[in-house]
PARO-62984 format. One record per atom (N, C-alpha, C): atom name; z, x, y. Coordinates in steps of 0.001 Angstrom, whole numbers, plus 500000, padded with zeros to 6 digits. Each point is the difference from the previous one (the first is absolute). Layout:
<atoms>
ATOM atomo     up   east  north
ATOM    CA      Z      X      Y
...
</atoms>
This chain:
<atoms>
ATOM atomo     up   east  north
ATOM     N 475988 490506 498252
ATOM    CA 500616 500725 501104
ATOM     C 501094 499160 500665
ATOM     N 499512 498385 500219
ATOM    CA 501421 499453 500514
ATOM     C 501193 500029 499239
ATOM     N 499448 499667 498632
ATOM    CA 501531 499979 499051
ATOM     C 500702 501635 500122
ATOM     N 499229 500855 499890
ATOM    CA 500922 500927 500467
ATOM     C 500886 500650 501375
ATOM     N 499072 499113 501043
ATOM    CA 500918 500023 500902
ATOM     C 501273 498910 500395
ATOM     N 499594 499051 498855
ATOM    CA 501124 499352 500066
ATOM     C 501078 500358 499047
ATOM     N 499908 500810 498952
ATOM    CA 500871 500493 499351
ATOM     C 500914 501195 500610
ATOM     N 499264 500875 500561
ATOM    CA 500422 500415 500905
ATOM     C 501313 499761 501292
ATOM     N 499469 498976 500566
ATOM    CA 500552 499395 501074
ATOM     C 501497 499017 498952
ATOM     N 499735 499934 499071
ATOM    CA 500815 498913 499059
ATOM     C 500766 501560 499692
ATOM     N 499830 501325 499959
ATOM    CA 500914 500833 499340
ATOM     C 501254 500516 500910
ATOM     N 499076 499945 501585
ATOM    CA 500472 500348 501321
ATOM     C 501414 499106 500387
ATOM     N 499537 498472 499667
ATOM    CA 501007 499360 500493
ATOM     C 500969 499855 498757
ATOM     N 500092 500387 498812
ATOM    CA 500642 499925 499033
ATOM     C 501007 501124 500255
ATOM     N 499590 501115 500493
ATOM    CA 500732 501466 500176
ATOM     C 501128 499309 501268
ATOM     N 499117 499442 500942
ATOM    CA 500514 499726 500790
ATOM     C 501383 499597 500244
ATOM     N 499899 498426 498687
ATOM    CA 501186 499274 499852
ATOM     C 500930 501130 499153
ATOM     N 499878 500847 499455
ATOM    CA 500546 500758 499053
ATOM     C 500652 500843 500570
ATOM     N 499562 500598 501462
ATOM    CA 500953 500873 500844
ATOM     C 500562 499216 500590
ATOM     N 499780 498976 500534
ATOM    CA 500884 498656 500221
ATOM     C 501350 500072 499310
ATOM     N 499995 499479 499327
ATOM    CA 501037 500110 498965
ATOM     C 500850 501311 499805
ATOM     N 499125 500767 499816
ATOM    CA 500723 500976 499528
ATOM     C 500671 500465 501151
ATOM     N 499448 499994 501695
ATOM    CA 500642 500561 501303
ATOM     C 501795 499061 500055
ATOM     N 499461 498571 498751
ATOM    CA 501537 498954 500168
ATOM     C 501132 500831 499195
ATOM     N 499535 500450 499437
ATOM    CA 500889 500153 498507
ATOM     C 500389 501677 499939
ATOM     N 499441 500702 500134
ATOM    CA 500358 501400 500671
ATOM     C 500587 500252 500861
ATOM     N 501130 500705 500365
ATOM    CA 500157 500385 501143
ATOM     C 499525 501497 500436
ATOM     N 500224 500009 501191
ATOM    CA 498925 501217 500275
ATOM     C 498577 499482 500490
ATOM     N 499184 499418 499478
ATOM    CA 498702 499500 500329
ATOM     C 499950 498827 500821
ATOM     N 499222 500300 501149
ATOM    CA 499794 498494 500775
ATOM     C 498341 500222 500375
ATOM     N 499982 498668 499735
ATOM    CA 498299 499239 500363
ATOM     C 500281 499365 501419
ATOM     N 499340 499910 501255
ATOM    CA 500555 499469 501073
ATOM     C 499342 498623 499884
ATOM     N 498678 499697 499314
ATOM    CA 499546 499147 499997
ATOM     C 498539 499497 498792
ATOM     N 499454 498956 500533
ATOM    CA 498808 500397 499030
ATOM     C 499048 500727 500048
ATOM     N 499568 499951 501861
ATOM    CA 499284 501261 500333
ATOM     C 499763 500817 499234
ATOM     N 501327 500754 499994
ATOM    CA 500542 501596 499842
ATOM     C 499886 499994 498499
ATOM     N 500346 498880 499566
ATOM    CA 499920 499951 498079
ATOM     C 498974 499691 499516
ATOM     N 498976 499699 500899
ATOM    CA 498174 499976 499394
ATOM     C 499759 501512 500261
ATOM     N 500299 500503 501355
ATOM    CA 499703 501287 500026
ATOM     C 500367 501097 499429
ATOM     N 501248 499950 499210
ATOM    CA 500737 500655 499291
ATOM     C 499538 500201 498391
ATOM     N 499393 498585 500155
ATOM    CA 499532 499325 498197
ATOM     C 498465 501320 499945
ATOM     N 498910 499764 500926
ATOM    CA 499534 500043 500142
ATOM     C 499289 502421 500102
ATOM     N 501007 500400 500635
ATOM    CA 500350 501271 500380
ATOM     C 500547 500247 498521
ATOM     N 500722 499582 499682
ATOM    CA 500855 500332 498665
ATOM     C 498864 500239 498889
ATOM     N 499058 498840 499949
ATOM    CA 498651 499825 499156
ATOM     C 499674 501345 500177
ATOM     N 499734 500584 501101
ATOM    CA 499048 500826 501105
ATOM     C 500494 501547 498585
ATOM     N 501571 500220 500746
ATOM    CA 500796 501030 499878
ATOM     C 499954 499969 498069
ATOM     N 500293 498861 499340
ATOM    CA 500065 500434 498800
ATOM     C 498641 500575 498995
ATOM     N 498939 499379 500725
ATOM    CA 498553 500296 499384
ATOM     C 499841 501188 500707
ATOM     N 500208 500874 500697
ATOM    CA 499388 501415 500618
ATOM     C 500756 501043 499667
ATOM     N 501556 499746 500103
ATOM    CA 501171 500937 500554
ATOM     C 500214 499956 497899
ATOM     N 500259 498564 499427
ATOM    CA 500904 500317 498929
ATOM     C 499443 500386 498823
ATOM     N 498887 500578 499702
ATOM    CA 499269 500438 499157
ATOM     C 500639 501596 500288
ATOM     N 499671 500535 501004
ATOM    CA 499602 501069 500315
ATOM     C 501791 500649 499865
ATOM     N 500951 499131 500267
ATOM    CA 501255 500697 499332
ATOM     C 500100 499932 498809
ATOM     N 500018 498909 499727
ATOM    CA 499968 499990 498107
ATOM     C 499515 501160 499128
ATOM     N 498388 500319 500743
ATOM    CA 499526 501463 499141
ATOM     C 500887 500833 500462
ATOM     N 500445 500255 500970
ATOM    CA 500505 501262 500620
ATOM     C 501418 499802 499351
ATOM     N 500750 498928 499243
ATOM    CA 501125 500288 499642
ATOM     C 500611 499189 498742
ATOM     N 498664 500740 498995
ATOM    CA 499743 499432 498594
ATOM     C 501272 501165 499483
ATOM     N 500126 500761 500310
ATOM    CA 501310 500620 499615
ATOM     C 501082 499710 499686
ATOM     N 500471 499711 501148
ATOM    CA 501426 499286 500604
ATOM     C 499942 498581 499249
ATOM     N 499116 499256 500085
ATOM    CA 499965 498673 499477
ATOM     C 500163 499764 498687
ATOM     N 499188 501217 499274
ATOM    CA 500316 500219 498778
ATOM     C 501781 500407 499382
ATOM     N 500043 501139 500592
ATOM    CA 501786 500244 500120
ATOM     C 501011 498613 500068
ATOM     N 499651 499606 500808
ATOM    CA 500593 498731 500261
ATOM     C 499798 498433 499223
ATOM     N 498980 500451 498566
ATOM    CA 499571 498973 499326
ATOM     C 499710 498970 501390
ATOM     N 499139 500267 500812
ATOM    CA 499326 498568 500953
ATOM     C 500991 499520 501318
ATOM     N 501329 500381 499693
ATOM    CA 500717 499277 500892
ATOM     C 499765 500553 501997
ATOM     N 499395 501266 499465
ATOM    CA 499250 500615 501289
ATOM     C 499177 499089 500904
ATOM     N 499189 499246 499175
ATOM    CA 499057 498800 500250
ATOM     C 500662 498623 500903
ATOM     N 501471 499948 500105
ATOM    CA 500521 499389 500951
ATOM     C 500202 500590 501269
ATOM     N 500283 501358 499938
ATOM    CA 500128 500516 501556
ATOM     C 498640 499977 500168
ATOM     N 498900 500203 499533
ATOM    CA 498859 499933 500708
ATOM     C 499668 498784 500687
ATOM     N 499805 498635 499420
ATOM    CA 500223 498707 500252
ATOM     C 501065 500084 500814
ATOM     N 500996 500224 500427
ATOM    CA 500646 499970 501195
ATOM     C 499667 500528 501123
ATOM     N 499392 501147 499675
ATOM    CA 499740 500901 500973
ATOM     C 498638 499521 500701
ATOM     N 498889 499487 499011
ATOM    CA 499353 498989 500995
ATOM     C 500042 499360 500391
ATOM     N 501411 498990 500145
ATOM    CA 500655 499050 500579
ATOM     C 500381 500355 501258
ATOM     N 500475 501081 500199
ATOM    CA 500636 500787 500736
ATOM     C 499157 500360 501148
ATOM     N 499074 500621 499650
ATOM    CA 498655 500704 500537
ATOM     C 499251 498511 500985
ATOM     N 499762 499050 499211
ATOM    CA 499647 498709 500317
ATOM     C 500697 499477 501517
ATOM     N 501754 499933 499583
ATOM    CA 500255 499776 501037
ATOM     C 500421 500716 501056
ATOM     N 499587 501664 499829
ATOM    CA 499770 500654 501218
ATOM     C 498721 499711 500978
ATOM     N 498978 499628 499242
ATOM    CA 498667 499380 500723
ATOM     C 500146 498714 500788
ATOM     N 501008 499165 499232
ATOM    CA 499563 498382 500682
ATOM     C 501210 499817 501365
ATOM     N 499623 499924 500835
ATOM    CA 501324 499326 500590
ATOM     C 500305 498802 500186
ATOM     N 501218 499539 500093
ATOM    CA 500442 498748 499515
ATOM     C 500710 500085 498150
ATOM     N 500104 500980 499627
ATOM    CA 500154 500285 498299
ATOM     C 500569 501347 499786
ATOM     N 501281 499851 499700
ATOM    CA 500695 501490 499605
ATOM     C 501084 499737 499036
ATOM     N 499730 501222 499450
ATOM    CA 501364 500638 498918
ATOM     C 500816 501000 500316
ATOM     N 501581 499559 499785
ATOM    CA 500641 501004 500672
ATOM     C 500365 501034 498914
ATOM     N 499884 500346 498768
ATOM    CA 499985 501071 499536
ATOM     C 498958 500148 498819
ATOM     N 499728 500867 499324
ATOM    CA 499124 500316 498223
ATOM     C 500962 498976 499013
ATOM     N 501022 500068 500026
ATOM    CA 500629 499243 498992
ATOM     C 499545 498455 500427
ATOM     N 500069 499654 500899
ATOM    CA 499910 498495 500462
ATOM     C 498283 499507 499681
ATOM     N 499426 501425 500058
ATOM    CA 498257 499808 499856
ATOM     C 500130 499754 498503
ATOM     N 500436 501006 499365
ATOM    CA 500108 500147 498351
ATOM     C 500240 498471 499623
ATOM     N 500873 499321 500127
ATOM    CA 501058 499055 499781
ATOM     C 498807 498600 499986
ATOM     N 499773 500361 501466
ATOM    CA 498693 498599 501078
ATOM     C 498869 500088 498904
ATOM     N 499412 501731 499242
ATOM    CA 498701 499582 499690
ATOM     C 499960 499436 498651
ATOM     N 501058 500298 499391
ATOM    CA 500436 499186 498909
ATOM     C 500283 498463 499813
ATOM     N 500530 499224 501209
ATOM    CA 500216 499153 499876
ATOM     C 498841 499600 500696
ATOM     N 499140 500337 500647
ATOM    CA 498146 499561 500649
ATOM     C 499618 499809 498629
ATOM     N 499888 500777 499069
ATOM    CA 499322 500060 498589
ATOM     C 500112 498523 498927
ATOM     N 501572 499852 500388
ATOM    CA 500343 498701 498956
ATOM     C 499901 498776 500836
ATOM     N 499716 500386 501576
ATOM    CA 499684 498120 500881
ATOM     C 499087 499791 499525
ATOM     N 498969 501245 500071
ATOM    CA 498194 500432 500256
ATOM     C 499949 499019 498139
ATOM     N 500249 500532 498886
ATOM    CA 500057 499944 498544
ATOM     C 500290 498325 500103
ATOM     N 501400 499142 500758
ATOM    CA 499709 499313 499679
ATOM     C 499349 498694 500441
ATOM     N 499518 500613 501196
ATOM    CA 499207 499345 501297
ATOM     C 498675 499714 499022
ATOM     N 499541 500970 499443
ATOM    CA 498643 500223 499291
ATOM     C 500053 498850 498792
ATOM     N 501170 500187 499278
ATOM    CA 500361 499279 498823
ATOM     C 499811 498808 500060
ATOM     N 500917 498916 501295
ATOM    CA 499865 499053 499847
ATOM     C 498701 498901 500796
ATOM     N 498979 501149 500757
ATOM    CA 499108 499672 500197
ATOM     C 498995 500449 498902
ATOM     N 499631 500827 499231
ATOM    CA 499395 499768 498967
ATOM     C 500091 499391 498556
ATOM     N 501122 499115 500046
ATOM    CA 500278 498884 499142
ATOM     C 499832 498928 500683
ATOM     N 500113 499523 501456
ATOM    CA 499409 498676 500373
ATOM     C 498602 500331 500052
ATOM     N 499558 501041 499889
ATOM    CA 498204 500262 499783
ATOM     C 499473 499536 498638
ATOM     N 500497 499759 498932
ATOM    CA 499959 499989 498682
ATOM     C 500058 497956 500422
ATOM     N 500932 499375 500121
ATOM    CA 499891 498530 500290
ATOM     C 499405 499827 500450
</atoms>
């Protein structure tokens, strides 16, 4: 039970640094702080495990039509959704969410990467 709450807590602050980054490198998106970017990390967790299932079925259609690329506005759109909840954390348009959750994906990818190769040493 601890290792999983420390994996956990190790996924939280990983997201964390990842909207970090990504609030630098985007424009459109700002993190006001770390506060707001644990809480953001954290809500986002919240919003993608409840909310992003439940579009996906509902728009196996469209996604299909779109060979998958549908699957980024969704991922934005819980970006989006995310930072209508947190304050201290906003996006000023869908494109800037689209853009942010894409580039969250490749901090997140290689945040993960180069901590699970110093796990291996």
């Amino acid at each position: 039970m601890v290792r999983r709450n420390r994996s956990l807590l190790a996924r939280l602050i990983i997201t964390m640094i990842a909207l970090l980054v990504t609030a630098q490198v985007v424009p459109g998106i700002h993190v006001s702080g770390i506060g707001a970017g644990l809480f953001a990390a954290a809500i986002l967790g919240i919003v993608n495990v409840i909310l992003k299932p439940i579009l996906i079925i509902f728009t196996i259609p469209i996604t299909l039509f779109t060979f998958g690329i549908f699957l980024f506005i969704i991922n934005g759109l819980m970006l989006w959704i995310t930072s209508e909840i947190v304050p201290g954390f906003w996006i000023s348009s869908l494109g800037a969410a689209v853009i942010g959750s894409i580039v969250l994906s490749i901090v997140n990818w290689l945040i993960n990467s180069i901590l699970e190769e110093n796990r291996r040493y």
